[in-house]
C-alpha positions in Angstrom: 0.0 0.0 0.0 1.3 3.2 -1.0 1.3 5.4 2.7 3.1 8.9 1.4 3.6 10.7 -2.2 5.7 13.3 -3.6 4.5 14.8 -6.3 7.4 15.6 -8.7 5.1 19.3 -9.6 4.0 22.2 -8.7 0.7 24.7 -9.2 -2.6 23.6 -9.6 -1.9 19.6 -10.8 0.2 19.6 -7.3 -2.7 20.8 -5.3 -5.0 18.4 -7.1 -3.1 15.2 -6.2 -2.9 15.8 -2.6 -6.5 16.7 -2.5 -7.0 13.0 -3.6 -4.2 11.7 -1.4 -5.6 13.7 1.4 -9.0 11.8 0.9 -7.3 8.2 0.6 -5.4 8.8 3.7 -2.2 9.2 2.0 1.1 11.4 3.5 1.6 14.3 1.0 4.9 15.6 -0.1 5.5 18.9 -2.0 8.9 20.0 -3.5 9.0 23.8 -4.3 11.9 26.3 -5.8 12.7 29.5 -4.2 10.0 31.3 -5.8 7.6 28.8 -5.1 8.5 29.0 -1.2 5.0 30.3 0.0 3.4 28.8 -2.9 0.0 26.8 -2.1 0.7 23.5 -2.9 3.8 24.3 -0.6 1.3 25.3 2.1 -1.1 22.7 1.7 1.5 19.3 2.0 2.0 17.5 4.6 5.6 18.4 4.1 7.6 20.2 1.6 11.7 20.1 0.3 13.1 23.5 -1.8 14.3 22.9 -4.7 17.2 25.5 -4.7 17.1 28.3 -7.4 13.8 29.9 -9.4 14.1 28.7 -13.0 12.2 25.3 -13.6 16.1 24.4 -15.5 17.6 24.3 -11.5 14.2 23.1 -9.8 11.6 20.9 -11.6 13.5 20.0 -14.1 16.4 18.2 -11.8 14.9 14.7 -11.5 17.8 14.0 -9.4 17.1 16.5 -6.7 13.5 15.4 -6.7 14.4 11.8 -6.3 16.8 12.8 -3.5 13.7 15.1 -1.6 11.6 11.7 -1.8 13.7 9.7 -0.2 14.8 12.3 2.6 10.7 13.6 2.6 10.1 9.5 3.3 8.2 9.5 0.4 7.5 5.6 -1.3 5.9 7.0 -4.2 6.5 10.4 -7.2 3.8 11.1 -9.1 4.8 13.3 -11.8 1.8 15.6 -12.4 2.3 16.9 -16.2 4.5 19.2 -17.9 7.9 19.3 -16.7 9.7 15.6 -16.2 5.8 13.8 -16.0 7.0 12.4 -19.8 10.8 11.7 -18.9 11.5 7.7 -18.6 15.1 8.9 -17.7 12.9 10.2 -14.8 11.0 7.6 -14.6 14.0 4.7 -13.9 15.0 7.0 -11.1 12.2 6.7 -9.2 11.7 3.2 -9.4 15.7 2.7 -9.1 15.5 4.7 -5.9 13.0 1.8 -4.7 10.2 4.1 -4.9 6.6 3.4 -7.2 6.2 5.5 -10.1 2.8 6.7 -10.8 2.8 6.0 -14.4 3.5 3.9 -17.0 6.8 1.8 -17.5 9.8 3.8 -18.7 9.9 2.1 -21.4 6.3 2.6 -22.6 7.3 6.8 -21.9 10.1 6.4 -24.2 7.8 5.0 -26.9 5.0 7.1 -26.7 6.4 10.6 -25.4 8.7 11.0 -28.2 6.4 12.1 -30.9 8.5 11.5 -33.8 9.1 7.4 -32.1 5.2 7.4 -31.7 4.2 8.2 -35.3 7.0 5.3 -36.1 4.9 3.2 -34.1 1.6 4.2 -35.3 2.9 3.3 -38.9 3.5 7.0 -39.4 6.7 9.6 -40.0 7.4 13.2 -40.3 8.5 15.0 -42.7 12.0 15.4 -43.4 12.5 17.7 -47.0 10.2 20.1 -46.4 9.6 21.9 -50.3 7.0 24.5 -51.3 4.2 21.9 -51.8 4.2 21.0 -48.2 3.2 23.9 -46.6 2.1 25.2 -44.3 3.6 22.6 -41.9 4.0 22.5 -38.4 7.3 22.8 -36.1 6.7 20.8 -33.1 8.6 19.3 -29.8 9.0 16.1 -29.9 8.6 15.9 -26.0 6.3 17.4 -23.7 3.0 19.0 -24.8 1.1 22.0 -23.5 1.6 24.6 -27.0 5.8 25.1 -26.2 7.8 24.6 -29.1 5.6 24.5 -31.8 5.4 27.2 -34.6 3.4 26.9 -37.9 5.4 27.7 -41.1 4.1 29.0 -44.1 6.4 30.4 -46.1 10.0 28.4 -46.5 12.4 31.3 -45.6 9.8 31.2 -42.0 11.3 27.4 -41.4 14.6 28.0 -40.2 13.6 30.6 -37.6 10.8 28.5 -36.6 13.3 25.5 -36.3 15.6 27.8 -34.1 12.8 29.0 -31.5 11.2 25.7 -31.3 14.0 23.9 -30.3 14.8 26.7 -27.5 12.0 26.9 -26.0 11.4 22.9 -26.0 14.8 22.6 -24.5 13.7 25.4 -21.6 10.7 23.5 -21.1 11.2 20.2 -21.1 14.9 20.0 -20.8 14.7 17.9 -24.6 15.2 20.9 -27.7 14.3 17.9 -30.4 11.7 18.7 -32.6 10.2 17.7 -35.8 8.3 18.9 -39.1 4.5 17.7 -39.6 1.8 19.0 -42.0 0.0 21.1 -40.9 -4.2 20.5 -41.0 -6.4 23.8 -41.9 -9.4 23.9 -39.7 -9.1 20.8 -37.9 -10.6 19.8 -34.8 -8.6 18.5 -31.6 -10.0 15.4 -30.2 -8.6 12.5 -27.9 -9.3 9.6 -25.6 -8.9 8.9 -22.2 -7.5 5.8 -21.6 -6.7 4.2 -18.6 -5.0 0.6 -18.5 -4.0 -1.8 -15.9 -1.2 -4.8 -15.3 -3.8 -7.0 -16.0 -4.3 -6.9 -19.1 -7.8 -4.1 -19.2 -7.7 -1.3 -21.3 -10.5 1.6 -20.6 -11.4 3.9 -23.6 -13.2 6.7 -21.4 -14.8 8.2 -24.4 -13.6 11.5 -26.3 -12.7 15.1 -25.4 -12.7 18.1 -27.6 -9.8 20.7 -27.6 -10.2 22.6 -30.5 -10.4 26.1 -28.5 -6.9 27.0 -28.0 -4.0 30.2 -28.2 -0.5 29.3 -29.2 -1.5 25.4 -29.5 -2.3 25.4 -26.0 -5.8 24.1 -25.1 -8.0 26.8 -23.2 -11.6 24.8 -23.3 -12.0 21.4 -23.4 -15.3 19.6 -23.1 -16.4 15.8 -23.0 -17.7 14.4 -25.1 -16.6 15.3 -28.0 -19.6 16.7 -29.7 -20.7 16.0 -33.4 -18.9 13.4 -34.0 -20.5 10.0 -35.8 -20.9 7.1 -33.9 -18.6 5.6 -36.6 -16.0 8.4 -35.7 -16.0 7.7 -32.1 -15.5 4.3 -32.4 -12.7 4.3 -34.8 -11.0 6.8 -32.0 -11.8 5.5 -29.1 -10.2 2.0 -31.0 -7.3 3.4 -31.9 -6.3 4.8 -28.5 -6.7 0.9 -26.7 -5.0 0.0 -29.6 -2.0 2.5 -29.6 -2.3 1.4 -25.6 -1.9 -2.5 -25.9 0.9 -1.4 -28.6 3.5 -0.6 -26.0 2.0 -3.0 -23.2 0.7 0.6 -21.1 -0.2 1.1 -17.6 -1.8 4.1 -15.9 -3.8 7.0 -17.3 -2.6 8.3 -20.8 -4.4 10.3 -23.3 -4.0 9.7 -27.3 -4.6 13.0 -29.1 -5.9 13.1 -32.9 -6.4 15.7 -35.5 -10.1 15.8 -37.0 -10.7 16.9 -40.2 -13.6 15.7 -43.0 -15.1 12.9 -40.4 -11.3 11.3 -41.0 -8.7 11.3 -37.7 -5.1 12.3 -38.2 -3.2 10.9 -35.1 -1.5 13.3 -33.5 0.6 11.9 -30.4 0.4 9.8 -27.3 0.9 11.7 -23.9 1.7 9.4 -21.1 0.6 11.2 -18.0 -2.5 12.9 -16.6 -3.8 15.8 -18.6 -4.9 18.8 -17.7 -8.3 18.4 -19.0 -8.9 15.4 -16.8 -11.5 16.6 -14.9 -14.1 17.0 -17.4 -13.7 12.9 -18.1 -14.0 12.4 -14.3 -17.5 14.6 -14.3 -18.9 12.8 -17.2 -17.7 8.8 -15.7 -18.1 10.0 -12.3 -14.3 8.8 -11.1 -11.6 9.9 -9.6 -8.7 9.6 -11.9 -6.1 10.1 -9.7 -7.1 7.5 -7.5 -7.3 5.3 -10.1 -3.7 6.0 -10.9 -2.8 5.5 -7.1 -5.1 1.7 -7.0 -3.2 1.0 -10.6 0.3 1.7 -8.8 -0.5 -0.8 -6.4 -1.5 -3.3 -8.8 -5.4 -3.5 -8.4 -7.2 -4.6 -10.9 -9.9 -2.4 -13.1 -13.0 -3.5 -13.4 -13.8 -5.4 -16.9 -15.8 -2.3 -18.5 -15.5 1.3 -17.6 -18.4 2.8 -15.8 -21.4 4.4 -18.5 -20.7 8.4 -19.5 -23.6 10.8 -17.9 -23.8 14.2 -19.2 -21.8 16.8 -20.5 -19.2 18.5 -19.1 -16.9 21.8 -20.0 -13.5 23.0 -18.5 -12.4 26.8 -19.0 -8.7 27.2 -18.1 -8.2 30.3 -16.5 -5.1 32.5 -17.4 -3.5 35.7 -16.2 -2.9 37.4 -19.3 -4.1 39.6 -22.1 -5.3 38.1 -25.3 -6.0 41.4 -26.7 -1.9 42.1 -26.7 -0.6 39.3 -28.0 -2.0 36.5 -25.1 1.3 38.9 -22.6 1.6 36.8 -19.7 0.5 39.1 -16.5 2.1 39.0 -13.4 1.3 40.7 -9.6 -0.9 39.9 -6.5 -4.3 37.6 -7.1 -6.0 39.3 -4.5 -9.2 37.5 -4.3 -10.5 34.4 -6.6 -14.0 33.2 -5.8 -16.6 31.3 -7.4 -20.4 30.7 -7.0 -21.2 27.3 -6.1 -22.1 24.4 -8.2 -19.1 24.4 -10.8 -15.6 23.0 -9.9 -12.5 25.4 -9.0 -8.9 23.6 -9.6 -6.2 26.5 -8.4 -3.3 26.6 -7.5 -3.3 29.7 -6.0 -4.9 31.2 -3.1 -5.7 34.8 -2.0 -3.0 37.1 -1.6 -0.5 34.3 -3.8 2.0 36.4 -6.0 2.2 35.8 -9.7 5.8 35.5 -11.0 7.2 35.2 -14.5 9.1 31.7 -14.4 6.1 29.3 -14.5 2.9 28.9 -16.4 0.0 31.5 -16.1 -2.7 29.2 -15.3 -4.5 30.5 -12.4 -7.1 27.9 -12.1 -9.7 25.6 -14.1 -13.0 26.0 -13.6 -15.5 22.8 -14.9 -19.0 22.0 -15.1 -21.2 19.5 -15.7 -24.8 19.3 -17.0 -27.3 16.6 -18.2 -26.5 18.8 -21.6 -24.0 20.4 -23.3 -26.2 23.6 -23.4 -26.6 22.9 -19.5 -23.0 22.8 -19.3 -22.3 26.0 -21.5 -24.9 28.3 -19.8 -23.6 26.8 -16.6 -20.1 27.4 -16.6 -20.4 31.2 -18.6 -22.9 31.9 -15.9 -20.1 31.2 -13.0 -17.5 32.9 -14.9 -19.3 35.8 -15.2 -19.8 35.9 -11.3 -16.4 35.2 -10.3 -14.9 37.6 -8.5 -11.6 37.6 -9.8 -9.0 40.6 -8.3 -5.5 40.8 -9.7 -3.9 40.7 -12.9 -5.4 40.7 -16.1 -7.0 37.5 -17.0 -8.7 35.9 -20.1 -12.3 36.0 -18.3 -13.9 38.1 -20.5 -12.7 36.0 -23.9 -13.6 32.8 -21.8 -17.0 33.8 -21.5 -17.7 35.5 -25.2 -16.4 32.2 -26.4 -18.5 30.3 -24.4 -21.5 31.8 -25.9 -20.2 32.4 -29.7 -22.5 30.8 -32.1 -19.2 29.0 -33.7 -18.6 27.1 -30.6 -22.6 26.6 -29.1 -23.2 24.9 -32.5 -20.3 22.9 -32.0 -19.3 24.4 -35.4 -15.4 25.5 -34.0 -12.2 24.1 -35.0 -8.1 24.9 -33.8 -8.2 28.1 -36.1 -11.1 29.9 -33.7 -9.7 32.4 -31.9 -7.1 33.2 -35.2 -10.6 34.4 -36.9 -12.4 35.6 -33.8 -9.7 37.5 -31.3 -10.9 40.8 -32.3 -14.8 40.5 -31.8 -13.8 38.2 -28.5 -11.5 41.2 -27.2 -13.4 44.5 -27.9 -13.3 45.7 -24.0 -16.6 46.3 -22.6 -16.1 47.8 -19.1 -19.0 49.1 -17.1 -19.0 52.6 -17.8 -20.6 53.3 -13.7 -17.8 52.0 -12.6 -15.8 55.2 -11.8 -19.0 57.1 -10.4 -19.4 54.0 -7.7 -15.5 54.0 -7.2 -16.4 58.3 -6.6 -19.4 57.8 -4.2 -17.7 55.0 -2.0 -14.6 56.7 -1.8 -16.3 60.5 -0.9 -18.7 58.0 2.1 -15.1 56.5 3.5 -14.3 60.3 3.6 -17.6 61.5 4.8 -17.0 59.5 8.3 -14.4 61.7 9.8 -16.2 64.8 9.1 -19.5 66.3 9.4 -21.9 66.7 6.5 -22.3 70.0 5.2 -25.8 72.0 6.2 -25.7 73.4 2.3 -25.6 71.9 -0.9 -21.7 71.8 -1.9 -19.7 72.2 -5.4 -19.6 69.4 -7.8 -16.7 67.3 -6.9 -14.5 65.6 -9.5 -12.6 62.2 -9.4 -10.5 60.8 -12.5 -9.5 57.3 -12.8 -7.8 55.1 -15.3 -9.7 52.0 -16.6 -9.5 49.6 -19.6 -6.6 52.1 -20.9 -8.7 55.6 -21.2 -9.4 57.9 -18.5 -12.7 58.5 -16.9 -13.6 61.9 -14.9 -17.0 61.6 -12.8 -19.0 64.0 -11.3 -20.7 64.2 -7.9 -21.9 66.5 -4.9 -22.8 66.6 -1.5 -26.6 67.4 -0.5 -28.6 67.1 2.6 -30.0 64.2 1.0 -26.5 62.7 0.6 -24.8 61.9 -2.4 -25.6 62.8 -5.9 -24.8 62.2 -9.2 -26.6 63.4 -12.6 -27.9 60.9 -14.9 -28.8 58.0 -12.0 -30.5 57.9 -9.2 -27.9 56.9 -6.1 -30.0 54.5 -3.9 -27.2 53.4 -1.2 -23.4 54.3 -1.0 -21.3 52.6 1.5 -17.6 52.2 1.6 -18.0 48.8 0.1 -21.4 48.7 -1.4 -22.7 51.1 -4.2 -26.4 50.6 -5.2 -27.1 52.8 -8.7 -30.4 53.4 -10.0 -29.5 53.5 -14.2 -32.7 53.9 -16.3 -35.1 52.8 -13.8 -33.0 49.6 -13.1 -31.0 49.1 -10.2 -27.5 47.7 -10.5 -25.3 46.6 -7.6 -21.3 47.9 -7.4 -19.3 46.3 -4.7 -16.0 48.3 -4.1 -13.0 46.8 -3.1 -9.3 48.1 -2.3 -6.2 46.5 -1.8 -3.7 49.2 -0.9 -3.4 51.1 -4.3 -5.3 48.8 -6.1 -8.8 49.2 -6.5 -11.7 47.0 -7.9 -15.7 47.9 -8.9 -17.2 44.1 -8.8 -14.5 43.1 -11.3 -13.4 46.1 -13.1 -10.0 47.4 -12.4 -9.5 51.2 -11.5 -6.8 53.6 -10.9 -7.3 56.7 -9.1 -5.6 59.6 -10.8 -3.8 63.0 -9.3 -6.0 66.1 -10.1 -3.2 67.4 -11.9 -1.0 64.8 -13.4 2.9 65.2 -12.9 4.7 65.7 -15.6 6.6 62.4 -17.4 9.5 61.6 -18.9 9.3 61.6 -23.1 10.4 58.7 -24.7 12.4 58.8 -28.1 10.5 57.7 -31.3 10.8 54.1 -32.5 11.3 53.1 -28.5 10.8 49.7 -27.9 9.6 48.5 -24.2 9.0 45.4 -23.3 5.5 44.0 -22.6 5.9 42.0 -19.5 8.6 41.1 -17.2 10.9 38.1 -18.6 14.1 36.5 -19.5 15.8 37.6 -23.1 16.6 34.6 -24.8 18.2 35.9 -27.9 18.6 38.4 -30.5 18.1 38.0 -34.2 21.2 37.5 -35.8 23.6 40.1 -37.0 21.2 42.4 -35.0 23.7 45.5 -34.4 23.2 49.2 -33.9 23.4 51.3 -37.4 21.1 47.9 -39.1 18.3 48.6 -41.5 15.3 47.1 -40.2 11.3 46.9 -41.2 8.7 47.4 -39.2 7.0 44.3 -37.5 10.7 42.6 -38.3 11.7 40.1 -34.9 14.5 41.9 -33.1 14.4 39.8 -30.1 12.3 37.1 -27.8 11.7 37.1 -24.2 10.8 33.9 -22.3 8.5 34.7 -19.8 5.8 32.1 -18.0 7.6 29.8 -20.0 6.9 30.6 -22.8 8.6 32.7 -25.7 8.0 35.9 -26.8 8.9 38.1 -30.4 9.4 41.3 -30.0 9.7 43.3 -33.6 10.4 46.3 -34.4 7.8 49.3 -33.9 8.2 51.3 -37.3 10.6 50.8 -40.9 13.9 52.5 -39.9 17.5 52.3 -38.3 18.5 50.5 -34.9 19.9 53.1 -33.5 20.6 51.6 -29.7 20.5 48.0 -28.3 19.9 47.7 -24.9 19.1 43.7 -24.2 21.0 41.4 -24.5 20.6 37.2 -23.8 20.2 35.9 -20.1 19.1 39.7 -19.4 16.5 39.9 -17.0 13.6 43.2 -17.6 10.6 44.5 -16.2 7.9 45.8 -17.6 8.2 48.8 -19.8 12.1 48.4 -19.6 13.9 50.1 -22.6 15.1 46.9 -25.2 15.8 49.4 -28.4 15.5 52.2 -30.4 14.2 52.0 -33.8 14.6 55.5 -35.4 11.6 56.1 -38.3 12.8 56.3 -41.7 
């Protein structure tokens, strides 16, 4: 019987294990890097081991330090999680050389399946290796690992090289492997896999299909189960070519086999031979626990002969911190507050107060639900997301929800190109244009307390703030009555409460403040000076960066006095693991270089000056 586990991960997935472990009984173990000290699946443990340094390179990537923090934690079992080493059978032997169980499958199923390019060989299938004009567009991809890093679609020829080049990097920073591979690349294809789930016995489940379609930078950002409009025929042809692709390399554990759909025929895609993030929208539909059917499959239980009947529908949103209306920019700072109303799930791995830094992914959380429908399940889980109070960075709450409820994906009509044709209309911000007068009224109450209210009518008083990028000024004024404001009728103002009357309907404004930042229900404010102090002038052409990060390189034979075009890639920055190109703002001459590779920079550092033409 397994009695304690390390989990060889961090974040949400971490959190998730020992929730499960916690329930079974089990000891937990965390390990955590330096940044990760106060992090909450460091908190929430039973015990915890650092992981010296910040970068996941010294940290989660060091299977050896791991191993060594699961013997000293007392640990007799790693699970891997995903990402990081959760697909390394180097890894893998480790652990079990250590005389600890690995929660997975054999090394030697990992090394046939997790290697892309070995798992097409198996499947009877190969890359490309000449790629000509014909070909394209194709598609640059890892050959370890999964979750969007290191891919890049090419499609023009002189794009390959480049592609090639960043690929490899940022596979290499990810997943500690830079080998990658060229594949064609399907237009307007839909993502689907299977669950399976396979024991030492001999059983194979085929927990039906998933959908993936909706993703940013081939990473998956809803995923739903099952996989709607499919044919019967279609299902069943997946659903036996995952057992099959499972039997094929003898598997044990949970593993999920990923296809490309396109004209009712499936393209396979790859084997990934770990838990996926998506998980929990199989375990709503089949009503099991996944992970403790990896633990009872570690232990050498048996599964039962068929897998229990699918009930349902279910959807899983992955929440971000970042802006997809500037290039998906990772967002870092203080999560203040995340809540949810009840009745959907909530998979964080942060709590409130948690800092966001720039080393790991920006997944906040995941937040599923499940409904006798798939129209149940859509209104359900936009409804919750639209409730949420969410105070902190940026996030992608507001695209989560429009896509939700765009026609293209309630008619099951979407496909991996979605949000290439869709960002704009998805993005366009909408914020609540009350929001400033609430922020006004609750601030002048706060105010109001340590002074007496005036026996005459005052002056209209004036407040500016800063929200969704333009500036607001609102007007209000003290009466006997109280407050005022024209255009609405102000029913209650409290320091944290602001009821407005707007067109004979009243709408409800909680206030919230967090030293200098300031939220109206989830709309982000910034009080402003009266008279704003003067700033310092840029040059023309400067180039900032967007987000705090890590420079990884600089185009080559990029030198001051060079001749460059406008939108040409100057350099990337790796931030929230993944990588970033930053070109150049206007047509004109590089005229100073200020980054260069390993340099660390915060937002709105100086990188370069392009001078116009």
């Amino acid at each position: 019987m397994i009695t304690s586990v390390l989990v060889a991960n961090r974040g949400e997935i971490a959190c998730r294990v020992f929730r499960t472990c916690g329930e079974l009984g089990i000891r937990t173990v965390a390990v955590h890097s330096d940044a990760d000290e106060n992090a909450l699946h460091a908190r929430v443990a039973d015990a915890a081991v650092r992981l010296p340094g910040a970068t996941p390179a010294e940290t989660y990537l060091r299977g050896d330090l791991i191993v060594k923090a699961a013997v000293a934690a007392g640990a007799d079992a790693v699970h891997p999680g995903y990402g990081f080493l959760s697909e390394n059978a180097d890894f893998a032997r480790a652990v079990l050389d250590a005389g600890l169980v690995w929660i997975g499958p054999a090394p030697e199923a990992i090394e046939a399946m997790a290697s892309k390019t070995r798992a097409k060989e198996l499947m009877g299938l190969a890359p490309l290796s000449d790629v000509g004009q014909s070909d394209l567009p194709v598609l640059v991809k890892a050959a370890a690992g999964g979750g969007g890093r290191g891919m890049r679609i090419v499609r023009r020829l002189d794009e390959l090289g480049p592609a090639l080049e960043g690929a490899r990097a940022e596979a290499a920073g990810a997943f500690g492997d830079g080998e990658v591979f060229v594949e064609p690349y399907v237009e307007r294809g839909r993502h689907v896999e299977v669950q399976v789930l396979a024991d030492a016995h001999g059983t194979v489940w085929a927990l039906g299909t998933r959908d993936c379609s909706l993703q940013r930078r081939h990473q998956k950002v809803i995923e739903e189960a099952p996989a709607p409009g499919l044919s019967e025929q279609l299902a069943e042809e997946l659903r036996t070519l995952a057992v099959r692709a499972a039997r094929a390399v003898h598997y044990v554990g949970a593993g999920t086999v990923e296809f490309l759909v396109a004209d009712d025929k499936a393209h396979f895609l790859e084997m990934n031979t770990r838990l996926q993030v998506e998980h929990p929208v199989t375990e709503a539909v089949f009503g099991v626990d996944l992970v403790a059917l990896q633990l009872s499959i570690a232990e050498g239980q048996p599964l039962d002969s068929e897998p229990p009947r699918a009930r349902g529908h279910a959807i899983e949103a992955r929440l971000y911190a970042e802006d997809p209306a500037r290039d998906w920019a990772p967002q870092t700072g203080t999560l203040h507050r995340l809540a949810v109303p009840e009745g959907v799930r909530l998979d964080s791995g942060y709590g409130d107060g948690d800092e966001i830094g720039i080393h790991y992914d920006p997944m906040l959380a995941k937040l599923i639900a499940h409904a006798p429908t798939r129209a149940g399940a859509l209104r359900k889980l936009a409804g919750a997301l639209e409730r949420a109070t969410i105070h902190g960075p940026v996030t992608n709450r507001d695209l989560l929800v429009r896509s939700l409820r765009h026609e293209e994906f309630t008619t099951a009509r979407m496909d991996t190109g979605f949000y290439d044709r869709h960002l704009p209309e998805l993005t366009e911000p909408t914020p609540d244009p009350h929001a400033p007068l609430a922020a006004a009224l609750a601030d002048a109450h706060g105010r109001s307390r340590f002074g007496a209210w005036r026996n005459v009518p005052s002056q209209p008083q004036t407040k500016r703030y800063a929200m969704a990028g333009e500036e607001h000024e609102v007007h209000y004024r003290h009466t006997r009555a109280g407050l005022e404001a024209e255009g609405v009728r102000v029913v209650h103002v409290g320091a944290d409460l602001v009821v407005l009357e707007v067109d004979g309907v009243r709408c409800r404004f909680t206030v919230a403040r967090y030293g200098d930042d300031l939220y109206v229900n989830n709309t982000a404010l910034q009080s402003l000076p009266r008279f704003p102090a003067p700033t310092a002038q840029l040059a023309p052409g400067s180039l900032l960066a967007p987000m705090p990060g890590t420079v990884v390189r600089v185009a080559e034979g990029l030198a001051v006095g060079a001749a460059v075009r406008a939108g040409e890639p100057l350099l990337w920055l790796e931030a929230m693991k993944m990588e970033h190109k930053i070109t150049a703002p206007v047509t004109g001459t590089l005229t100073a270089l200020l980054a260069e590779p390993g340099q660390q920079v915060t937002v709105g550092a100086l990188l370069a000056v392009v001078q116009p033409a």
